[in-house]
C-alpha positions in Angstrom: -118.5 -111.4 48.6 -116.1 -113.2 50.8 -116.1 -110.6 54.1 -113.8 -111.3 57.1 -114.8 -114.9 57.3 -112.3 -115.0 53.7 -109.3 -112.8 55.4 -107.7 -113.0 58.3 -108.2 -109.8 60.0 -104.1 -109.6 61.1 -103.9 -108.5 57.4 -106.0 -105.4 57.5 -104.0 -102.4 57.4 -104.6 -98.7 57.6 -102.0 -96.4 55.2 -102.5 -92.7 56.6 -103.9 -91.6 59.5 -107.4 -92.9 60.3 -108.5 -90.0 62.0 -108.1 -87.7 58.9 -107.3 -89.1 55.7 -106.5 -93.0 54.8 -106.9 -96.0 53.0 -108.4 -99.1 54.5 -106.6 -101.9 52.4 -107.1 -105.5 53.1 -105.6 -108.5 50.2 -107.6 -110.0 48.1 -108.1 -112.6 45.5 -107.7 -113.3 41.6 -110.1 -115.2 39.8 -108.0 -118.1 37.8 -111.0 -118.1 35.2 -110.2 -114.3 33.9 -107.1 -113.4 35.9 -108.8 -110.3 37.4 -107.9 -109.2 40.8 -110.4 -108.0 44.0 -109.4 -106.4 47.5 -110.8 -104.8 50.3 -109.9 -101.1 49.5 -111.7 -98.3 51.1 -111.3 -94.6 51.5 -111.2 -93.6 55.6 -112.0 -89.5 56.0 -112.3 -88.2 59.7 -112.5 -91.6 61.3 -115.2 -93.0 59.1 -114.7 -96.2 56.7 -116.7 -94.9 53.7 -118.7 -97.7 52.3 -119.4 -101.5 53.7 -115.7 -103.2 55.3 -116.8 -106.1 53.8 -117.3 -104.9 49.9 -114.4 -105.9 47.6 -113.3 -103.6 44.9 -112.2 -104.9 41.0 -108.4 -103.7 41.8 -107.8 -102.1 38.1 -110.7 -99.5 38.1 -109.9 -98.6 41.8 -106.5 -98.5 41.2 -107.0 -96.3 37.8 -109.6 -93.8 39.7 -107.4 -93.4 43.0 -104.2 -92.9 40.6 -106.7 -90.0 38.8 -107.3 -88.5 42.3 -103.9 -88.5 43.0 -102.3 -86.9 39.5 -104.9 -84.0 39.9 -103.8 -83.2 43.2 -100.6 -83.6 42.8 -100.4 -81.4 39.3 -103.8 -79.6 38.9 -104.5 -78.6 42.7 -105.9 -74.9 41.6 -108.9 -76.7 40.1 -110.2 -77.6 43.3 -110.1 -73.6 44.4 -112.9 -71.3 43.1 -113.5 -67.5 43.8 -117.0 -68.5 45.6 -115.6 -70.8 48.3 -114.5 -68.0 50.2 -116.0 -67.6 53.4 -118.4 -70.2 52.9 -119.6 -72.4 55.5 -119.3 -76.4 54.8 -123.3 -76.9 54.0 -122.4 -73.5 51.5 -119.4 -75.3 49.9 -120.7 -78.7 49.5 -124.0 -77.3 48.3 -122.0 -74.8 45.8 -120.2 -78.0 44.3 -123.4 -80.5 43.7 -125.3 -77.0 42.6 -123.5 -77.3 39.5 -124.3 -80.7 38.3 -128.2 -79.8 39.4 -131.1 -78.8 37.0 -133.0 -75.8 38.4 -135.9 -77.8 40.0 -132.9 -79.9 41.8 -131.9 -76.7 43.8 -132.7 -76.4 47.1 -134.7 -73.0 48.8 -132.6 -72.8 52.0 -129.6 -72.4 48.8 -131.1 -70.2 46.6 -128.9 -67.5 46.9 -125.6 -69.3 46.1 -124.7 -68.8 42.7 -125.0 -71.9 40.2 -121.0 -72.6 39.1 -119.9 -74.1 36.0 -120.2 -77.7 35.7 -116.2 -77.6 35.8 -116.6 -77.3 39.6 -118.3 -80.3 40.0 -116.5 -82.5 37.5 -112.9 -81.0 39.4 -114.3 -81.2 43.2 -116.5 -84.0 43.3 -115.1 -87.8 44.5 -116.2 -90.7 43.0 -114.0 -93.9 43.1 -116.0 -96.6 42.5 -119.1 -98.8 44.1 -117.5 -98.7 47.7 -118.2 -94.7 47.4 -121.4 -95.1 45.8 -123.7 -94.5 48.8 -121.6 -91.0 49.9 -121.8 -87.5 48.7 -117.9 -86.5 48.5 -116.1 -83.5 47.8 -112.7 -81.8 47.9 -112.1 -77.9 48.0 -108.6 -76.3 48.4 -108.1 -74.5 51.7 -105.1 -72.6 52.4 -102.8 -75.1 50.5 -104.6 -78.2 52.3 -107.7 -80.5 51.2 -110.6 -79.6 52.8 -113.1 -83.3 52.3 -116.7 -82.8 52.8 -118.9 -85.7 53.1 -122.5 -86.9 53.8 -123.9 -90.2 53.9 -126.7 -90.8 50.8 -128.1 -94.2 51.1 -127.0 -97.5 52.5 -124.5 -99.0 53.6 -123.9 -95.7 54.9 -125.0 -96.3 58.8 -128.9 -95.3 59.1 -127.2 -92.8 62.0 -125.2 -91.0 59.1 -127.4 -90.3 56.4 -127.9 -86.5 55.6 -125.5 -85.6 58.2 -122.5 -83.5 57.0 -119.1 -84.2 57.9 -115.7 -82.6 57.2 -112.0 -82.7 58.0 -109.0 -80.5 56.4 -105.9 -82.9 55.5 -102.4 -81.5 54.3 -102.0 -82.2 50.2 -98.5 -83.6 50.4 -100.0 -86.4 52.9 -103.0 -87.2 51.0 -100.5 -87.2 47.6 -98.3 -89.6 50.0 -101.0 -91.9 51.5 -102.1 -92.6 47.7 -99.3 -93.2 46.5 -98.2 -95.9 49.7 -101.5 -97.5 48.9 -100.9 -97.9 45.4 -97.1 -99.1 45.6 -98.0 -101.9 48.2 -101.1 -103.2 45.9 -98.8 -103.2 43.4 -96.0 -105.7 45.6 -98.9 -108.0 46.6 -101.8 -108.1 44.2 -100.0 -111.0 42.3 -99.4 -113.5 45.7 -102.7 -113.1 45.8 -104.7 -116.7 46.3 -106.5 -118.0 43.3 -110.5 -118.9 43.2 
């Protein structure tokens, strides 16, 4: 709404590392009318800024989803682990995990032969946060105690060069868990100094 004409760019800051796992974060604004709050809060996996810089985010449903993402890695890890992930290539795994959300016609040939998994899989593996990840495929899968984040671009404002390509990186849990949880105590310190519109 506002882009970087609204922000000083000084004020951007990356919590993680951006060439694995972070979280773009840049203040917002609070509308005085309703009292609700906006930012500039992307997800950052292998180097790529996963949606449009300049899209802001309503602070209490991103805040609520990353919290979710967080909690189930933190205390429910084993449900992004499966018995058919084994020795699976990425297109295999990330295929496996939208393959369970899919109606039959959905499938694709070149995929036939993986099994279709409960819808479980999907519902545990899948990301969604909210309209900044709206025009990526993203999933997690447990590998070897880590986070293994597979991702292709869907639609834009995915760059045009992206789009059906897959991309992947494996992240340690505990710095994933820690990088959320940064993210969420410094929104927390400055989402009310934000200026009023």
């Amino acid at each position: 709404m506002f882009g970087y004409n609204f922000m000083n760019i000084q004020n951007e800051t990356y919590i993680g590392d951006k060439n694995t796992f972070a979280i773009r974060y840049f203040p917002g604004y609070t509308y005085k009318d309703n009292g609700y709050s906006y930012a500039f809060c992307h997800l950052v996996l292998g180097g790529q800024i996963i949606g449009d810089p300049e899209e802001s985010c309503f602070l209490i449903s991103w805040k609520s989803s990353l919290k979710h993402l967080k909690d189930q890695i933190k205390n429910n890890f084993d449900s992004f682990a499966h018995t058919e992930f084994s020795d699976k290539t990425d297109e295999e795994l990330f295929e496996l995990i939208w393959k369970s959300n899919q109606l039959e016609k959905e499938h694709k040939d070149e995929y036939k032969h993986l099994p279709v998994l409960d819808s479980k899989v999907w519902v545990n593996c899948h990301i969604s946060i909210d309209e900044t990840t709206d025009a990526y495929l993203i999933t997690m899968t447990e590998l070897d105690g880590k986070i293994k984040f597979i991702w292709k671009g869907w639609r834009e404002p995915c760059p045009a060069d992206k789009i059906g390509e897959l991309f992947s990186v494996i992240v340690d849990r505990n710095f994933v868990i820690d990088t959320i949880e940064s993210c969420l105590d410094k929104i927390e310190k400055e989402y009310l100094t934000y200026p009023e519109l």
